[in-house]
ChimeraX commands (.cxc) that place a marker at each C-alpha (Angstrom):
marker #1 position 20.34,4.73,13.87 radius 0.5
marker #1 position 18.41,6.72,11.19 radius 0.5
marker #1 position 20.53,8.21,8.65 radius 0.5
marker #1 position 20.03,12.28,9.29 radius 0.5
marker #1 position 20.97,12.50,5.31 radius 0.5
marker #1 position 18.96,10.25,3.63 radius 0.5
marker #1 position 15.45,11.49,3.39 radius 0.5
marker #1 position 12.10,9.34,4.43 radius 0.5
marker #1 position 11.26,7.96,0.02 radius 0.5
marker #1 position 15.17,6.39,0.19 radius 0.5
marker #1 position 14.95,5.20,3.55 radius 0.5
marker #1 position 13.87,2.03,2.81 radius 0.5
marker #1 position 17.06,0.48,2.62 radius 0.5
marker #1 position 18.74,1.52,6.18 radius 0.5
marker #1 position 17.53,0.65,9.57 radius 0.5
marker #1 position 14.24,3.00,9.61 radius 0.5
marker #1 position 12.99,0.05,6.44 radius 0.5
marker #1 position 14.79,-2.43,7.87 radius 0.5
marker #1 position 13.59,-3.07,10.87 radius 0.5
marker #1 position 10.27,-3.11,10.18 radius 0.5
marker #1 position 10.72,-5.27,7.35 radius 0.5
marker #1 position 12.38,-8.03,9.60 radius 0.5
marker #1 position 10.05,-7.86,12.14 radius 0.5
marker #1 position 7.53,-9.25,9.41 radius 0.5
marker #1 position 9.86,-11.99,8.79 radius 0.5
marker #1 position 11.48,-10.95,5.58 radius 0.5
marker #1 position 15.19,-12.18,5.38 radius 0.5
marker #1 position 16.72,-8.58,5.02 radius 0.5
marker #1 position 20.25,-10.33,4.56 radius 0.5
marker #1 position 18.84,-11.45,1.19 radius 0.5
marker #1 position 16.98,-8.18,0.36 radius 0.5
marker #1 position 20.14,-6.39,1.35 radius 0.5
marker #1 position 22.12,-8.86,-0.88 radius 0.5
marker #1 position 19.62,-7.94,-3.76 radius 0.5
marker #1 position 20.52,-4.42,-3.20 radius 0.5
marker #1 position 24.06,-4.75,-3.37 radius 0.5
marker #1 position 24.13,-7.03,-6.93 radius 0.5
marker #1 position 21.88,-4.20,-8.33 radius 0.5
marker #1 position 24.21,-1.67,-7.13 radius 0.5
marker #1 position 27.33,-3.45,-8.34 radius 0.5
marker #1 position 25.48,-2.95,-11.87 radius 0.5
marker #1 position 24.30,0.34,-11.55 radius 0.5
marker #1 position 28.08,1.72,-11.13 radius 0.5
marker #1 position 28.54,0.47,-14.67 radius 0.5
marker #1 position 27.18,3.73,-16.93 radius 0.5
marker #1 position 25.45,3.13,-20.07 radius 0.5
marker #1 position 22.59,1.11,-21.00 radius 0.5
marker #1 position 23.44,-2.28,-19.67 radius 0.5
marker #1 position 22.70,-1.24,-16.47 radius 0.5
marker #1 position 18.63,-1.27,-16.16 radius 0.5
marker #1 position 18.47,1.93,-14.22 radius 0.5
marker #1 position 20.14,4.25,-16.99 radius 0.5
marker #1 position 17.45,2.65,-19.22 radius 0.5
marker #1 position 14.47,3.28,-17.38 radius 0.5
marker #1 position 15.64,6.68,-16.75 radius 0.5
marker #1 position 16.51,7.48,-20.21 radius 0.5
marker #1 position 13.21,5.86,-21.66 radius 0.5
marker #1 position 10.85,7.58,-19.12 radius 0.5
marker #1 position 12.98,11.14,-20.13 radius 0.5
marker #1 position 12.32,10.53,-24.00 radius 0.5
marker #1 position 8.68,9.65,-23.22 radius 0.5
marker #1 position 8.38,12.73,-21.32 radius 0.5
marker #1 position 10.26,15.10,-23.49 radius 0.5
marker #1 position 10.06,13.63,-26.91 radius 0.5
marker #1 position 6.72,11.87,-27.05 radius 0.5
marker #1 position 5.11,14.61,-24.56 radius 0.5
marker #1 position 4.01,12.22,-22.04 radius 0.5
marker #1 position 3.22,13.72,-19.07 radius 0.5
marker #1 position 1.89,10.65,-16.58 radius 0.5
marker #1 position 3.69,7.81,-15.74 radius 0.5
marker #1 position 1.32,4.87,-14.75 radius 0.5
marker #1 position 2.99,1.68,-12.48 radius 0.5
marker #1 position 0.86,-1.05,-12.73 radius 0.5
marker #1 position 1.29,-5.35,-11.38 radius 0.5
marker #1 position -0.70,-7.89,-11.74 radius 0.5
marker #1 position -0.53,-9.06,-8.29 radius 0.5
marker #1 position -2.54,-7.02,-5.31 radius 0.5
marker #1 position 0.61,-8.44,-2.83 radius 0.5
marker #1 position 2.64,-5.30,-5.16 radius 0.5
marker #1 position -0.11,-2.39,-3.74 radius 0.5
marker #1 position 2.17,-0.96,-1.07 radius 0.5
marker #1 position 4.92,-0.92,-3.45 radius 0.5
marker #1 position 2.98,1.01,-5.91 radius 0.5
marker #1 position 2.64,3.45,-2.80 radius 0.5
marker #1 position 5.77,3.58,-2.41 radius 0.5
marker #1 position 7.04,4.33,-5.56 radius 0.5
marker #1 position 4.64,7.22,-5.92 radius 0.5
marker #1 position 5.85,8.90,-3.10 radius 0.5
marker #1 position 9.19,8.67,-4.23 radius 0.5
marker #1 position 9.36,9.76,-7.74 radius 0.5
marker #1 position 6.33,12.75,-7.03 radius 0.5
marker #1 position 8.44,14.22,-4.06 radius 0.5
marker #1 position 11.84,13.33,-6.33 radius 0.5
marker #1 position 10.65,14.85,-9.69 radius 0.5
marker #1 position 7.94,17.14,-8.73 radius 0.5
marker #1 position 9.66,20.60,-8.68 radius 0.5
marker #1 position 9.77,23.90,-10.67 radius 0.5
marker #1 position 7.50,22.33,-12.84 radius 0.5
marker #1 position 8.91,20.02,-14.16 radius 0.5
marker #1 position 8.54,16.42,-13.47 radius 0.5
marker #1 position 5.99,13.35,-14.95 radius 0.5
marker #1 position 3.09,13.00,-12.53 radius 0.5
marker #1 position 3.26,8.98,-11.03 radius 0.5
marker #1 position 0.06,7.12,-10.40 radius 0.5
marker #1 position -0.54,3.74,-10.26 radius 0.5
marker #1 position -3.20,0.86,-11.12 radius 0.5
marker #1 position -3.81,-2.85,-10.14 radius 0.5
marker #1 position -4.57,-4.73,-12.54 radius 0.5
marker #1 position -6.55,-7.08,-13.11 radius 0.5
marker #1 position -8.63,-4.85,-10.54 radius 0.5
marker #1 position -8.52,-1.37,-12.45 radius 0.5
marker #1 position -8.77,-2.83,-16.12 radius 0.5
marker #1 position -12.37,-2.10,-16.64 radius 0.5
marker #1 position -12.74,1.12,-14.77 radius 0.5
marker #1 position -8.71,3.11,-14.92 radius 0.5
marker #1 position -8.39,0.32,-18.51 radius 0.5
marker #1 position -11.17,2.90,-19.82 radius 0.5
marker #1 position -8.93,5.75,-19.75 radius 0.5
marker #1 position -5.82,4.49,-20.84 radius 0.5
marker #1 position -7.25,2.59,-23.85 radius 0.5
marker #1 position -9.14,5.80,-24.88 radius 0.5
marker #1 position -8.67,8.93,-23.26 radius 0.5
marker #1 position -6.04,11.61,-23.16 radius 0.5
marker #1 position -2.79,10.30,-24.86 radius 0.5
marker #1 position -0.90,11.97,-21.84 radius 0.5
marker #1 position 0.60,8.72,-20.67 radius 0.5
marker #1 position 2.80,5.26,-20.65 radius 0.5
marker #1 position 2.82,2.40,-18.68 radius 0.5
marker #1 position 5.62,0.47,-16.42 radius 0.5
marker #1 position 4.47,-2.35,-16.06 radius 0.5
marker #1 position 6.14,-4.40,-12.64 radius 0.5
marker #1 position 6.46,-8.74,-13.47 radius 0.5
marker #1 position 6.92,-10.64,-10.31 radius 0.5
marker #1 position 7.55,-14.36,-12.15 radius 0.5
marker #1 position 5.99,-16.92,-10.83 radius 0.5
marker #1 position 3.65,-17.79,-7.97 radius 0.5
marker #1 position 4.72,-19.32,-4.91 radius 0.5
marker #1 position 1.30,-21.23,-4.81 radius 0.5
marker #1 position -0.05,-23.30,-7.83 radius 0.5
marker #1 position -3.86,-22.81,-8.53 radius 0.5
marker #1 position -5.90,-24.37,-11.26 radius 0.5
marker #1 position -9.54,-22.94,-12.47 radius 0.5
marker #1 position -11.48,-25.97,-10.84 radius 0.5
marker #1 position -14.48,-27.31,-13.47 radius 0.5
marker #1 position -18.14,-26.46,-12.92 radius 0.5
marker #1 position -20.39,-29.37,-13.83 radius 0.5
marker #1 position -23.36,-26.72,-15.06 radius 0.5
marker #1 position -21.08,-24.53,-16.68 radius 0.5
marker #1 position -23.35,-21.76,-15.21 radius 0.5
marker #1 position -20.52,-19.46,-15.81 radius 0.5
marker #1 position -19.69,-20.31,-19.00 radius 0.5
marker #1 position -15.88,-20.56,-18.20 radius 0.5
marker #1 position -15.48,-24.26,-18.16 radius 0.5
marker #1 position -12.89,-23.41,-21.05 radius 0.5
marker #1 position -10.55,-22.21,-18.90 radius 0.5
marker #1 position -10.72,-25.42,-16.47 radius 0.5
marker #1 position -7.30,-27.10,-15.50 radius 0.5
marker #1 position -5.66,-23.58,-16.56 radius 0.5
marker #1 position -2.93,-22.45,-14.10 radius 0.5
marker #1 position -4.18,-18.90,-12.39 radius 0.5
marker #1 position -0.49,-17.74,-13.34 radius 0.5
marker #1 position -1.23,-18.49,-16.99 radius 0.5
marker #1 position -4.45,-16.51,-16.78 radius 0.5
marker #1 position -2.67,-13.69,-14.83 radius 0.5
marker #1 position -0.16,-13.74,-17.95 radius 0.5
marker #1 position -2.46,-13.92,-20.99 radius 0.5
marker #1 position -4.37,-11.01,-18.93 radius 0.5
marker #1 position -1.23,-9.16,-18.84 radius 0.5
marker #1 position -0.03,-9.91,-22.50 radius 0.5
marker #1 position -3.68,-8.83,-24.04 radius 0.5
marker #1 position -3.74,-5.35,-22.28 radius 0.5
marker #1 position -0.05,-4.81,-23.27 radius 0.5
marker #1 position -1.07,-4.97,-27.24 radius 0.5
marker #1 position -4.50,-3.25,-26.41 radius 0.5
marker #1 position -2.82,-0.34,-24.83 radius 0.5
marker #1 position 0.02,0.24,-26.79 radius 0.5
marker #1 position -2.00,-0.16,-30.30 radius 0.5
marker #1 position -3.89,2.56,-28.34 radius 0.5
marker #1 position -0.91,4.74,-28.40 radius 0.5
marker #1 position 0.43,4.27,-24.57 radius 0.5
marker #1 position 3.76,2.92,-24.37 radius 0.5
marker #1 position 4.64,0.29,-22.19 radius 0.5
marker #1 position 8.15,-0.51,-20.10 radius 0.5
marker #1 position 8.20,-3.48,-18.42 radius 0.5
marker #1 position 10.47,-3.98,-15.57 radius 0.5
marker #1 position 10.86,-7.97,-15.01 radius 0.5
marker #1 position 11.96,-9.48,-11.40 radius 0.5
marker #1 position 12.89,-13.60,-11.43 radius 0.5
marker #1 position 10.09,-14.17,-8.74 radius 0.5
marker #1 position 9.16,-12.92,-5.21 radius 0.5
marker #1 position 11.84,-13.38,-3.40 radius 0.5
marker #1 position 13.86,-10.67,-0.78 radius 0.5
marker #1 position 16.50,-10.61,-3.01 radius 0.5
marker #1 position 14.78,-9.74,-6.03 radius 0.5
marker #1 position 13.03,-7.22,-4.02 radius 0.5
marker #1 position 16.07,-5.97,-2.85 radius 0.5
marker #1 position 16.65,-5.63,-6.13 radius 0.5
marker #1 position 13.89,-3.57,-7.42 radius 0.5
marker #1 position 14.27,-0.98,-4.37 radius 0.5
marker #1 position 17.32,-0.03,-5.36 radius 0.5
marker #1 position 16.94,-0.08,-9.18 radius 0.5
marker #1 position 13.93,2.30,-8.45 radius 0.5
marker #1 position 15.44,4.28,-5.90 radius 0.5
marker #1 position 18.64,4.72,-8.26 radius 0.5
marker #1 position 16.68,5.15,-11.66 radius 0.5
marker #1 position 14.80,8.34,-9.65 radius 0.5
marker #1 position 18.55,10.10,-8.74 radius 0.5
marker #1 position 19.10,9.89,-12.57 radius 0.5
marker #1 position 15.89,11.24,-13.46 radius 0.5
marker #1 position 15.83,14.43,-11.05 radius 0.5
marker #1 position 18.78,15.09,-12.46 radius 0.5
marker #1 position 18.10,14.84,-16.27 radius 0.5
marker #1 position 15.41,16.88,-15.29 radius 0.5
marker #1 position 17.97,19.09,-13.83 radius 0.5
marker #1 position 16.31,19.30,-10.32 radius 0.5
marker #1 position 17.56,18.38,-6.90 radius 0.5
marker #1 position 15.84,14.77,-6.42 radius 0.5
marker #1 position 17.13,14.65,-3.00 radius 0.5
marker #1 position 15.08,17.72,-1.27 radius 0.5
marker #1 position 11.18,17.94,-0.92 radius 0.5
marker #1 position 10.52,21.96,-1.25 radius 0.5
marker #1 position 6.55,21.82,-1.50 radius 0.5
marker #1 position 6.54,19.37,1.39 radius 0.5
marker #1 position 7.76,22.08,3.63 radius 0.5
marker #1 position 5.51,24.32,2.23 radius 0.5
marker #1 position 2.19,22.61,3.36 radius 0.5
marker #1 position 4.08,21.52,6.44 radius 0.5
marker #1 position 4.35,25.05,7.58 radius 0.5
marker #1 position 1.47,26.08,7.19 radius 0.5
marker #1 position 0.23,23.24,9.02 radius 0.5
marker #1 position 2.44,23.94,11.91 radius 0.5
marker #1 position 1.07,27.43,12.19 radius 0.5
marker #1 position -2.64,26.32,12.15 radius 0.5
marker #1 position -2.24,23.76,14.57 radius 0.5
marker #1 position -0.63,26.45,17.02 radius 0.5
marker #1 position 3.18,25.06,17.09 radius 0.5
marker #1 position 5.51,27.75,18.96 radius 0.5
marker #1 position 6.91,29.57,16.95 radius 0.5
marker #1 position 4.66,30.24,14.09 radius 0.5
marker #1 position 2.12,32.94,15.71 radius 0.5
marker #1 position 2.38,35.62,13.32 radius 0.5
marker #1 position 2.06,32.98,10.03 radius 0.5
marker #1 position -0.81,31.87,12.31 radius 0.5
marker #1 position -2.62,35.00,12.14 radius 0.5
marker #1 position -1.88,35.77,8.41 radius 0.5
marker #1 position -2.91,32.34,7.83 radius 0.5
marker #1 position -6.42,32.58,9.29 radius 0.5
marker #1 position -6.74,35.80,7.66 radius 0.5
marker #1 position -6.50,34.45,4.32 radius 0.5
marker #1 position -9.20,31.56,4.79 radius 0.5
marker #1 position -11.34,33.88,6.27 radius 0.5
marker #1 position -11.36,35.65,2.86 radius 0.5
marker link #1:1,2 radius 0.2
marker link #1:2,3 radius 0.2
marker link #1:3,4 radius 0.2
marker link #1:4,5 radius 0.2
marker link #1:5,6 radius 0.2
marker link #1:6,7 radius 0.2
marker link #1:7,8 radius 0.2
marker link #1:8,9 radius 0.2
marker link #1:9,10 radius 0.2
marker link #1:10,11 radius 0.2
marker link #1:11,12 radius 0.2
marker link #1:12,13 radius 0.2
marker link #1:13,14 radius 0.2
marker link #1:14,15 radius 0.2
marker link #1:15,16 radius 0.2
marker link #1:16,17 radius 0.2
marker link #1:17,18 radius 0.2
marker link #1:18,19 radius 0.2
marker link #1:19,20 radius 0.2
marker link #1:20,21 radius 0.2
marker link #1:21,22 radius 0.2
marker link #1:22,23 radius 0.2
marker link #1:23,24 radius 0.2
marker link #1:24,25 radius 0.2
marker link #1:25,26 radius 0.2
marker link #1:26,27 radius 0.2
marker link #1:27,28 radius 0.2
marker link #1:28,29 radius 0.2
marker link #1:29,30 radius 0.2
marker link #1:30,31 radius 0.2
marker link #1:31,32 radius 0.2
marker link #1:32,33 radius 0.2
marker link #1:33,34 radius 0.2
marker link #1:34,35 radius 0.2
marker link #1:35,36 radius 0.2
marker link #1:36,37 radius 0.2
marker link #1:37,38 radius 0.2
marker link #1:38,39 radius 0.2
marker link #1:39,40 radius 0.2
marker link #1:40,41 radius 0.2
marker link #1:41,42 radius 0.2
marker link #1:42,43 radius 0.2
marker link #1:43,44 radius 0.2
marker link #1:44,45 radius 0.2
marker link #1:45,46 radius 0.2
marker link #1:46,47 radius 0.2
marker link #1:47,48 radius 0.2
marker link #1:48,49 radius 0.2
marker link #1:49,50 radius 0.2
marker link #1:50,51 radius 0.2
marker link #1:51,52 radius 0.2
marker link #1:52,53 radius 0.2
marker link #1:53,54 radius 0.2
marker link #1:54,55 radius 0.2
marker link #1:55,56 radius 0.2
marker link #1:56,57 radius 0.2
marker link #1:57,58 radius 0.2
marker link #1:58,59 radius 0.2
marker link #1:59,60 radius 0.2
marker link #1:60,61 radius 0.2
marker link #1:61,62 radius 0.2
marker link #1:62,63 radius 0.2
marker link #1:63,64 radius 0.2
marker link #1:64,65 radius 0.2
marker link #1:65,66 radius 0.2
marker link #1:66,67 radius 0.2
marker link #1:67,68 radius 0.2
marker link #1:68,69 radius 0.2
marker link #1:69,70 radius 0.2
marker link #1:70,71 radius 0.2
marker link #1:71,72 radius 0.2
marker link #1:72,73 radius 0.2
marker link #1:73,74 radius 0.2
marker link #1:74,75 radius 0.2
marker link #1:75,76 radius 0.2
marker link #1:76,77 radius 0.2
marker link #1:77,78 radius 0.2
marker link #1:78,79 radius 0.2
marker link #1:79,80 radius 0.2
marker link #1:80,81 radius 0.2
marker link #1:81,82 radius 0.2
marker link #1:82,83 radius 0.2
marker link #1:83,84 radius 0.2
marker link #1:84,85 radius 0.2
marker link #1:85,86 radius 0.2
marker link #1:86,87 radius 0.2
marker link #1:87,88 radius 0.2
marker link #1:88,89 radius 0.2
marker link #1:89,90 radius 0.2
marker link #1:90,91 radius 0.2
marker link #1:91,92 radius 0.2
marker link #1:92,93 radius 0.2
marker link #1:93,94 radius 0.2
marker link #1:94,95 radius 0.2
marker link #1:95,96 radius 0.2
marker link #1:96,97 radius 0.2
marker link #1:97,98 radius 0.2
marker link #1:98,99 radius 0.2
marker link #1:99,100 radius 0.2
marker link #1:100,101 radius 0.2
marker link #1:101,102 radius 0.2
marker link #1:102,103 radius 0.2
marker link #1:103,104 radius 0.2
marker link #1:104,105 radius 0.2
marker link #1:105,106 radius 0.2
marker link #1:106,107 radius 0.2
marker link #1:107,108 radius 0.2
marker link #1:108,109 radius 0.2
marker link #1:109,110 radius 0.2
marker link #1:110,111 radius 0.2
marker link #1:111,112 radius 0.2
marker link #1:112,113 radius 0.2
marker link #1:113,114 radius 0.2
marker link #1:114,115 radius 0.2
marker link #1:115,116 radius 0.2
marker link #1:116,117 radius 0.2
marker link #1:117,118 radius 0.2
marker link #1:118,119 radius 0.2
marker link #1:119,120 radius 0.2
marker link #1:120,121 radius 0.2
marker link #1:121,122 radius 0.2
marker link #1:122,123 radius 0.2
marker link #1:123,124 radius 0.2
marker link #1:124,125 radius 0.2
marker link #1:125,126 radius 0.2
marker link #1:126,127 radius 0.2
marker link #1:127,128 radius 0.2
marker link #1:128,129 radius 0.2
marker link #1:129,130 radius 0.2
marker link #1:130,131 radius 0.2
marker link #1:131,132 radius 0.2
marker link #1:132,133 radius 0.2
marker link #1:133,134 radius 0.2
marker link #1:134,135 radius 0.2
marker link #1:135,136 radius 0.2
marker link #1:136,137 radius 0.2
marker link #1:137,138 radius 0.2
marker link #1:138,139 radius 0.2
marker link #1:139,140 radius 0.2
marker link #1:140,141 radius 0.2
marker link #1:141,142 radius 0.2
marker link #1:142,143 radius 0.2
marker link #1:143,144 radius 0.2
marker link #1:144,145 radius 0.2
marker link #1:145,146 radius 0.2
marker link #1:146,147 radius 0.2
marker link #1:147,148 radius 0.2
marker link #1:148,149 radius 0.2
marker link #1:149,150 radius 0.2
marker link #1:150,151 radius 0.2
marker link #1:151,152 radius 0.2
marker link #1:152,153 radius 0.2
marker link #1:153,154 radius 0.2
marker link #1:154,155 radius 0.2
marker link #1:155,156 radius 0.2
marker link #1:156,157 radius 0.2
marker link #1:157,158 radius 0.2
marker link #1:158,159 radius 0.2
marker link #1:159,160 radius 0.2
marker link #1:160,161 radius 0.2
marker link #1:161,162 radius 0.2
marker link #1:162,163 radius 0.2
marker link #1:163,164 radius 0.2
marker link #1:164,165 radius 0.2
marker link #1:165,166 radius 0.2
marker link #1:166,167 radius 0.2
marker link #1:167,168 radius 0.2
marker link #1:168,169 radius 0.2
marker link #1:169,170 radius 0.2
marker link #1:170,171 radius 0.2
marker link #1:171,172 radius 0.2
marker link #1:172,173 radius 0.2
marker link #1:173,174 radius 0.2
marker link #1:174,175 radius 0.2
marker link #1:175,176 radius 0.2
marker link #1:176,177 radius 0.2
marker link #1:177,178 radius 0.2
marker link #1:178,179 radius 0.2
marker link #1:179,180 radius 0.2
marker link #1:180,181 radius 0.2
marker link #1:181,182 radius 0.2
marker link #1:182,183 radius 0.2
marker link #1:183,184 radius 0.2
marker link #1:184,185 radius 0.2
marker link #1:185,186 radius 0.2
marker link #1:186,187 radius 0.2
marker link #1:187,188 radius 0.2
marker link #1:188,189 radius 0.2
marker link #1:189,190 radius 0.2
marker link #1:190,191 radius 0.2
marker link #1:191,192 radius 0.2
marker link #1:192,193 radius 0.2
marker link #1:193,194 radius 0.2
marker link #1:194,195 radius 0.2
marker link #1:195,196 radius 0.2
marker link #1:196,197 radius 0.2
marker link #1:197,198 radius 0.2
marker link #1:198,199 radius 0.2
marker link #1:199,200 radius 0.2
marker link #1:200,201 radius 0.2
marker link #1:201,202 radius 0.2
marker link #1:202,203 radius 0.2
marker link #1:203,204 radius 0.2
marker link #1:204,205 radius 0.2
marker link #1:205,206 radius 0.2
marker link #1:206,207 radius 0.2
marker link #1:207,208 radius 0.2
marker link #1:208,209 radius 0.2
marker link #1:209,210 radius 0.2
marker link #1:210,211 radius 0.2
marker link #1:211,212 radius 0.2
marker link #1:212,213 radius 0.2
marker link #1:213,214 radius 0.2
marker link #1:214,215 radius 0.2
marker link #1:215,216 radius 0.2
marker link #1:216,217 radius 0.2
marker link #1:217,218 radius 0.2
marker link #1:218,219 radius 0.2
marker link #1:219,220 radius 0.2
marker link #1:220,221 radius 0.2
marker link #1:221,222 radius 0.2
marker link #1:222,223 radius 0.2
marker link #1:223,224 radius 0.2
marker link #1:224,225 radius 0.2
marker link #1:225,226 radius 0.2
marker link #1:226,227 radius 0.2
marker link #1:227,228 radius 0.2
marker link #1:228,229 radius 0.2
marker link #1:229,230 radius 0.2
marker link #1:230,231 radius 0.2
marker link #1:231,232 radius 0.2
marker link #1:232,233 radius 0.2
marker link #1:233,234 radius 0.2
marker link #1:234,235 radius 0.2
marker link #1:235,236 radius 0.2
marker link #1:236,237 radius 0.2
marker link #1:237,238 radius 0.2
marker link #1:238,239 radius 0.2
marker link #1:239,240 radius 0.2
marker link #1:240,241 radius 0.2
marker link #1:241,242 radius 0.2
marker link #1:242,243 radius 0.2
marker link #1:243,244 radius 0.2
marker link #1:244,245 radius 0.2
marker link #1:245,246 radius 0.2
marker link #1:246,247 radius 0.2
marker link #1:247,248 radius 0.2
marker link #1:248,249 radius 0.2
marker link #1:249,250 radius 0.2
marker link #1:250,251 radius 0.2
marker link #1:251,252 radius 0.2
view
């Protein structure tokens, strides 16, 4: 049954994520187990619990230090949909009266030369959360090339995870040196459970900030706003006369 109280960005945990999430194969007993251990600390208050950190750090970086963008960036492209995810629910969370940090995300390594630009030198407007998923399931080694046509023969017999780390470490000193803070939010490996994990720890860390924001992060305002309008142009019953006033104002 879907939860008539619990709006689409929370959903994840109750039968509308659920479901699709087993059907994939995930073991949702151990994601759901995650959930609960992360719960169990997050009804401790004060800054043991991970969540009251996040949400306190991201406040001060907003308030205090005048950052205005929060970027969420992983090393590992199997974290994309998260990183979709998460900006949905923090922008329709935060996002209101005009207040609220503005979420967007990058893959690295994919975005380091081209989003890496910005952050190492333009507008001072943001910090970083960076996402660690621990090891990979799979071992890979750089193989060696016998003409060393690429010139990266040094890195032969390296593990791909240690690359994918030194990667990682590098940009963290470039980009802080650069004046972008950087939180990093560390999960044991990638597992259900310490997905689990993170969905609630996000999910709970974005209550507390809509509401040291002092907004509602529960409704979704704007959303209704477009959806109206929307509903009007496409011709839904109901919604004649915004309709016409509508189609009067693009006509302008």
């Amino acid at each position: 049954m879907v939860p008539d109280n619990v709006g689409g960005r929370y959903s994840v945990l109750t039968a509308v994520g659920l479901l699709p999430i087993a059907v994939c194969g995930v073991d949702i007993e151990q994601l759901m187990a995650g959930a609960a251990q992360m719960m169990e600390r997050c009804a401790q208050p004060g800054f043991d619990c991970p969540a009251w950190r996040y949400a306190a750090i991201r406040y001060q970086l907003h308030r205090k230090a005048g950052k205005s963008v929060e970027l969420l960036a992983c090393y590992d492209p199997s974290f994309r949909f998260m990183l979709e995810w998460w900006k949905q629910l923090f922008g329709e969370s935060e996002g209101k009266e005009g207040k609220g940090l503005f979420p967007a995300s990058v893959e690295f390594t994919a975005d380091l030369h081209s989003m890496g630009q910005y952050i190492q030198d333009g507008q001072r407007l943001m910090f970083e959360t960076v996402v660690t998923l621990g090891p990979s399931r799979s071992r890979l080694c750089v193989p060696t090339d016998a003409g060393d046509g690429d010139g990266l023969n040094f890195l032969a017999g390296t593990d791909l995870d240690v690359i994918r780390d030194r990667a990682r470490e590098g940009t963290l000193l470039a980009h802080t040196e650069g004046g972008v803070p950087n939180i990093i939010v560390e999960l044991d490996g990638k597992t259900p459970f310490a997905l689990g994990e993170l969905i609630y720890f996000f999910e709970y860390s974005c209550g507390l900030s809509g509401y040291l924001l002092d907004v509602n992060p529960f409704d979704q305002p704007g959303v209704e706003a477009y959806k109206r309008n929307m509903f009007a142009l496409l011709g839904k019953p109901g919604y004649e006369a915004q309709r016409e006033e509508l189609e009067a104002k693009l006509a302008q």
